[in-house]
C-alpha positions, 0 to 999 in steps of 0.5 A, a space after each residue: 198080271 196088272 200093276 198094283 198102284 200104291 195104296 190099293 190091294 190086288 184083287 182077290 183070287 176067285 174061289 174055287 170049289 171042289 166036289 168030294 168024290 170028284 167028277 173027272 168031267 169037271 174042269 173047275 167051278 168057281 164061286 163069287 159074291 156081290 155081298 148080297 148072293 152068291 153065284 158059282 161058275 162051272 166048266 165041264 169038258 166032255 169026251 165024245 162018247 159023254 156028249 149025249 148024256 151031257 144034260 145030266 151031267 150037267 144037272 149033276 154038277 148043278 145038284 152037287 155044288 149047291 150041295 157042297 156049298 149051302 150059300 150058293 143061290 145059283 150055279 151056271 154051267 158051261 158044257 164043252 167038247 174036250 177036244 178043242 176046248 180054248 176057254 171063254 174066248 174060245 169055240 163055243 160050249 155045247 151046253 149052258 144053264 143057269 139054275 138058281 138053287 129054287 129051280 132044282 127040280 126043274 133042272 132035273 125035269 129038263 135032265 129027264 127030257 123035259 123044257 127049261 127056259 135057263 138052258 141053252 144046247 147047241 143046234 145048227 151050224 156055226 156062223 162064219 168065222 172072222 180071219 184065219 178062224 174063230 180065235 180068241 176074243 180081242 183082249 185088248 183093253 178100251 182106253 181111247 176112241 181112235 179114228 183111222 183114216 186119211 188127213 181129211 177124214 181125220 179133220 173132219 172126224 175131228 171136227 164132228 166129235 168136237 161139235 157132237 161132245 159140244 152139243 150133246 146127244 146123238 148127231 148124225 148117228 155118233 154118241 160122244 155124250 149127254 146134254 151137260 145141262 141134266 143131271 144124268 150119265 150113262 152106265 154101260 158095260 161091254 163084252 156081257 153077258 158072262 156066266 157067273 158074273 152076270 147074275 151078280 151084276 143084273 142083282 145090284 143094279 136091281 138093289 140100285 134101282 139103276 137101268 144100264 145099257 149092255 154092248 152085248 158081245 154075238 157069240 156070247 148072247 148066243 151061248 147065254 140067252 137067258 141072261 140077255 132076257 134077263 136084262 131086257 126084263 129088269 128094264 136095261 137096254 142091250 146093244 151090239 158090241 161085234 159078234 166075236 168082239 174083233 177090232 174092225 178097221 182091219 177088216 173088209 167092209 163085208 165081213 164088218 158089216 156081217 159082225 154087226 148084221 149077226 148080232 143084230 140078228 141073234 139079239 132080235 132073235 132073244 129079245 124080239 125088239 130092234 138093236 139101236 146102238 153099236 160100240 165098236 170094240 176097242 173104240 176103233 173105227 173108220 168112216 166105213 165102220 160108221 157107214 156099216 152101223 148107219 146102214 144096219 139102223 145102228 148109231 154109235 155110242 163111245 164114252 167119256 169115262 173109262 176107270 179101266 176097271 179090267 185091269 184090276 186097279 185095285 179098290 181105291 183106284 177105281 173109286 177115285 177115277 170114278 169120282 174124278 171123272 163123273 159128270 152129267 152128261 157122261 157115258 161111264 165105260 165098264 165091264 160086266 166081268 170086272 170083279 172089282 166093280 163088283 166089290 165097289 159098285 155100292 161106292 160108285 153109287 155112293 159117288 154118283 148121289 152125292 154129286 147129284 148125277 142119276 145113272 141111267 141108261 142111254 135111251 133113257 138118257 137121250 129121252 130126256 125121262 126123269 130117272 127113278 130117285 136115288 135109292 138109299 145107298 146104305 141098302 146096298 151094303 152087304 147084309 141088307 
């Protein structure tokens, strides 16, 4: 539980939904909304002897909630063994699908044995794991960018991201921020892509007419592919954000290097296009971390604005720091799982218009492009 700052509410708890009879495979299904459409989240655990019919029951749940619940317009399925299920962060489902309610039929083709783009089935073996085993993602939120070395290293970093954040722009493969003299901040969000979440973040940025750059977390591009094509198809930038989101410092040079390279790897196998940028997770680095994203053909981008909205600061909150911190030149920090971005993110626009920055992504602001206009922001109001 985050403290609640005065003056703002906490965040709503997420709705739940239950099926009448009820399937015992079904841990829960979880529902949320942008104002705009309405996306459910399904986890179903599954005994060993349930595996193989996992495919239909899948289909199932899909066919069942968007029954239950007439407002839905898409439901994302996470199929896990039941022995050892640890949640999110945990081993990997064995089966995913997202299956808008306009896709029904052709989930259930694909339950039959057919092909179907929005699903994803565990094959081959699992990549490596990092220190004592494939434990839960690192949770800790990304306030500072913190550099860890010796006395000379330390001046000598501070000394590069003074003259980088002073000239703007890339310099020697290290992001600090645009050019202060364009009316242009990046918009970036970490960790994605998640189930249920992402569909309703990829549909505002799309009623925003905003491009966005995505730190994509390995392991979950890999469970979640379709939703990685989905940014790069809508016109958003994806980078490489670790495979098990793992602070590196800690690490041998080698196992750093293998987050970075796996990455890589899976996000060319979904998008077919090179990774070019990297954030480390937590903004912890050393100049051997730095080293590694250089060799990999990777330049790494920090931020400048964090409104820390994972720890749920409340509404008014999250607003404000926006407003507060927001300049050209900027890279705005988000997440792609924070529910109360969601629920602001009309006003986040709203702030941005009004001081005259475009939010873009960070190609197109390093490009110098001239954004899209501003789209009408009274459009992004739920009901529109």
């Amino acid at each position: 539980m985050q403290p609640i700052a005065p003056g703002t509410r906490r965040a709503r708890p997420i709705p739940e939904l239950t099926l009448v009879p009820p399937m015992p495979q079904v841990r829960r299904i979880q529902y949320l909304s942008n104002g705009h459409i309405e996306v459910a989240g399904a986890v179903v655990l599954l005994s060993a002897a349930e595996v193989p019919q996992a495919r239909k029951l899948a289909a199932t749940v899909v066919s069942r909630a968007l029954l239950a619940r007439p407002s839905l317009n898409e439901v994302d399925v996470s199929v896990y063994n039941k022995a050892g299920y640890g949640g999110f962060g945990g081993p990997l489902p064995i089966l995913t699908l997202s299956a808008p309610r306009a896709r029904l039929q052709d989930v259930a083709a694909w339950a039959a044995g057919g092909r179907y783009e929005r699903a994803w089935e565990a094959q081959g073996s699992a990549p490596p794991t990092v220190g004592s085993g494939d434990s839960i993602a690192d949770k800790v939120l990304e306030r500072t960018i913190n550099f860890f070395g010796d006395v000379n290293q330390r001046l000598e970093d501070g000394r590069l991201r003074a003259a980088s954040r002073a000239a703007g722009g890339l310099q020697d493969g290290l992001l600090y921020g645009g050019s202060a003299l364009r009316p242009v901040a990046a918009l970036t969000f970490d960790d994605a892509p998640h189930p249920m979440f992402e569909p309703l973040l990829l549909d505002l940025l799309r009623r925003g007419q905003v491009k966005a750059t995505f730190f994509v977390i390995g392991r979950n591009a890999r469970a979640y592919p379709y939703f990685v094509r989905d940014m790069v198809q809508q016109g958003h930038e994806v980078g490489n954000h670790t495979y098990h989101h793992v602070r590196l410092p800690p690490l041998p040079l080698s196992q750093a290097i293998t987050e970075l390279d796996l990455t890589n790897q899976v996000l060319r196998s979904i998008t077919g296009q090179p990774v070019k940028y990297f954030r480390p997770p937590g903004g912890d680095y050393t100049p051997q971390t730095l080293d590694a994203a250089r060799a990999l053909g990777l330049s790494t981008v920090f931020w400048t604005d964090d409104p820390a909205d994972f720890q749920n600061p409340g509404d008014t909150v999250l607003e404000s720091r926006f407003d507060s911190k927001l300049h050209p030149g900027g890279i705005v920090l988000l997440h792609d799982n924070a529910q109360q971005t969601l629920d602001v993110f009309g006003s986040f626009l709203a702030f941005a218009k009004k001081r005259g920055v475009t939010l873009t992504s960070i190609g197109e602001m390093l490009a110098g492009k001239r954004p899209p206009a501003a789209p009408d922001v009274d459009k992004l109001a739920p009901g529109h």
